[in-house]
C-alpha positions in Angstrom: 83.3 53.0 201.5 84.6 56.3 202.1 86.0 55.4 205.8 87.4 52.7 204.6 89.2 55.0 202.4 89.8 57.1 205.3 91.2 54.9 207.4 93.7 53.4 205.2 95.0 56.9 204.4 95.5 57.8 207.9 97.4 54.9 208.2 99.8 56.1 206.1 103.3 56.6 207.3 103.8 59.5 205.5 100.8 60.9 205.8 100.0 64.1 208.4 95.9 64.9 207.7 93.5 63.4 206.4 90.8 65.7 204.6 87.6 64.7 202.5 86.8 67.4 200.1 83.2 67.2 198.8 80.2 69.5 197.3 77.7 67.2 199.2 76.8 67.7 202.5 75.6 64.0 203.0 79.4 62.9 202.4 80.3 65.7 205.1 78.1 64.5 207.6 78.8 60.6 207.1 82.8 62.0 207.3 82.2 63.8 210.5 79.7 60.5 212.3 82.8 58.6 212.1 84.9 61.2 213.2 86.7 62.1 209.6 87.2 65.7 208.5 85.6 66.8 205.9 85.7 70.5 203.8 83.5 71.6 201.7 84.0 73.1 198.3 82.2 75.0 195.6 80.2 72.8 193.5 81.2 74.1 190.0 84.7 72.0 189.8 85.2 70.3 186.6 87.2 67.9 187.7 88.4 66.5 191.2 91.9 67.8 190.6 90.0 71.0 191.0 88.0 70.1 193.7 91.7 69.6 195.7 93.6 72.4 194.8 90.6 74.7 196.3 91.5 72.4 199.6 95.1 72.5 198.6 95.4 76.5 198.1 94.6 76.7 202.2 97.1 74.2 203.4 100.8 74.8 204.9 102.2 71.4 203.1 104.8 70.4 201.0 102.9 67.3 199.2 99.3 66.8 198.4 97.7 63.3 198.4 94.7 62.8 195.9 93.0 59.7 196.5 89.5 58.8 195.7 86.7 57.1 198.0 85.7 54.6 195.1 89.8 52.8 196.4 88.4 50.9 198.6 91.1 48.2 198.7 94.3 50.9 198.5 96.7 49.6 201.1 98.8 52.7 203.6 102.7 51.3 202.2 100.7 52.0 198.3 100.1 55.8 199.3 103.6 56.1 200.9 105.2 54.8 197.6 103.8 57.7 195.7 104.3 60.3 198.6 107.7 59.1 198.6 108.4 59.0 194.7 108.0 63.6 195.4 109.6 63.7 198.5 113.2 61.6 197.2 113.6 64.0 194.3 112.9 67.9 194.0 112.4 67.5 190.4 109.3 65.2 190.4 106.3 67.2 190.8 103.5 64.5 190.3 103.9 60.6 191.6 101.7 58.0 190.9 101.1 54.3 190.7 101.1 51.5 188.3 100.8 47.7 188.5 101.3 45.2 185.6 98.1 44.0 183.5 97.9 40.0 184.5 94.2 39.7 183.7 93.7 39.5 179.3 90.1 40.6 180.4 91.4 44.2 182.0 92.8 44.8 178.4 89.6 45.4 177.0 87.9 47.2 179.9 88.0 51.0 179.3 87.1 51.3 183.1 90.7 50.3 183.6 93.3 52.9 182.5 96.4 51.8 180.9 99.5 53.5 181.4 103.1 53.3 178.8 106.0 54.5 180.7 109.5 55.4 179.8 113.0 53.1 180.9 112.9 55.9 184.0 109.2 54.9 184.8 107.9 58.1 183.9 104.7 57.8 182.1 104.4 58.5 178.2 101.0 58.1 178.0 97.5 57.1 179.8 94.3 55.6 177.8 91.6 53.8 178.3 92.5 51.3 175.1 95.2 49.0 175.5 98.8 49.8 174.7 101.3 48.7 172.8 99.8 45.6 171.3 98.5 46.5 168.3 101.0 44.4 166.6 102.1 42.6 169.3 100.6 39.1 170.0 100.7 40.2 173.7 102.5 36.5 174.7 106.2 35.5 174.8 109.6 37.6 175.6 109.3 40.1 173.4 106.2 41.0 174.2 106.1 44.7 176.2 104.6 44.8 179.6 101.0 46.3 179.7 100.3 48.7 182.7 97.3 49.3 184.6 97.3 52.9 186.3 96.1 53.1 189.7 94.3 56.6 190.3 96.6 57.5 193.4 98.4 60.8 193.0 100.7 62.6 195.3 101.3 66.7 194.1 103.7 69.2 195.4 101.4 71.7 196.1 102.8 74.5 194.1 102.7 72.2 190.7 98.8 71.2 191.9 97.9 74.9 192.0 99.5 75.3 188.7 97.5 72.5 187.4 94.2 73.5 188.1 94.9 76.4 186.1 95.5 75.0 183.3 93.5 74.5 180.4 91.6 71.4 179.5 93.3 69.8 176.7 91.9 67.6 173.4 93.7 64.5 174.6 92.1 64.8 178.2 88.8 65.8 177.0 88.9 62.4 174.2 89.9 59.8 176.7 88.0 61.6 179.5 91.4 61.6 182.1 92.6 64.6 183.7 96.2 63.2 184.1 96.7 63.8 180.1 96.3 67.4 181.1 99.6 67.6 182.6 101.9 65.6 179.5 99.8 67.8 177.1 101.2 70.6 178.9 104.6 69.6 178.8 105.1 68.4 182.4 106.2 64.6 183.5 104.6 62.4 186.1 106.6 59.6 187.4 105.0 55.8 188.2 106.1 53.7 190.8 105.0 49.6 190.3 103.6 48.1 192.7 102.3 44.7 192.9 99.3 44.9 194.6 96.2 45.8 192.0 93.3 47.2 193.8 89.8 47.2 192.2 88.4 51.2 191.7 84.7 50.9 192.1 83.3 52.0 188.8 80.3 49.8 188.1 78.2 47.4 190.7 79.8 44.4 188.9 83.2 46.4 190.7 81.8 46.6 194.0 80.5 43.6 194.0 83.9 42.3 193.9 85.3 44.5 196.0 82.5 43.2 198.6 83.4 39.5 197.8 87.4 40.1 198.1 87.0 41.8 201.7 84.7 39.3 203.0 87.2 36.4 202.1 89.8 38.9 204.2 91.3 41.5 202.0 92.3 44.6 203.4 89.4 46.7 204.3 
């Protein structure tokens, strides 16, 4: 799973290197077999946000790209949305995805994040719950769309830095998401839609899906 990860990263247009940061040396060595780079990092990270900016702080770069092996099914033009999103305006300093909630089921799935976002598309809140339909019926015109946050995220490496500095936060720490960090702290991160809706490996039940999606020819 994580060269097929890999290798749709490095397809990525605006993409320059591809790096695998990990604590365990049996992710290094499958990395390098199939001719990946990989960097190791100190175990103690807290988070993977962390586990980045330790990789980030030694790179000559403008944007970071954090994307995690359990994507299996993120497509190149999905990371090049988000890298784009920080590179076509100075002012954002954190990009990342969204795709609309089609499946009632993912509602109630607190292994799918929900994301509410502002008319500009920057987000307002992340949660494992749903959103917005409390006293909404969830059908007709009226109702608001319901968003399901794809953990892609593209940094400009000074605002990564600064985030992995910050402290933990109660919202974060309550939902168990690091991106709450940064709106608790005052900053903005802007979502791009997308239509595609890749599966995050969480569970088996996920990968097992995953597994049956890519042998009927999804992207792999």
């Amino acid at each position: 799973m994580v060269e097929h990860v890999y290798r749709h990263v490095e397809a990525a247009a605006l993409v320059g290197t591809v790096v695998v940061a990990t604590d365990d040396e049996r992710i290094a060595s499958a990395v390098t077999a199939f001719g990946g780079q990989a960097r190791m990092t100190r175990a103690d990270h807290h988070s993977g946000t962390d586990r980045l900016a330790e990789v980030a702080d030694t790179l000559t770069c403008d944007v970071v790209v954090n994307v995690q092996a359990d994507e299996p099914l993120i497509e190149p033009q999905m990371i090049d949305a988000a890298v784009a999103a920080c590179l076509g305006d100075p002012a954002v300093v954190m990009s990342t995805l969204r795709c609309r909630i089609r499946d009632a089921a993912d509602l109630q799935n607190p292994h799918v994040v929900k994301v509410a976002v502002d008319r500009d598309g920057y987000a307002l809140f992340f949660s494992r719950a749903a959103i917005g339909l409390g006293r909404a019926t969830g059908r007709g015109p009226a109702a608001p769309p319901v968003y399901k946050h794809i953990g892609l995220y593209a940094y400009r490496r000074p605002f990564l830095l600064t985030l992995s500095r910050l402290e933990p936060t109660p919202l974060e720490r309550a939902e168990r998401l690091e991106q709450l960090r940064v709106l608790e702290h005052g900053y903005r991160i802007l979502t791009t839609e997308t239509e595609r809706d890749p599966i995050g490996v969480d569970t088996p039940e996920d990968l097992e899906r995953v597994r049956r999606l890519v042998a009927a020819g999804a992207p792999a």
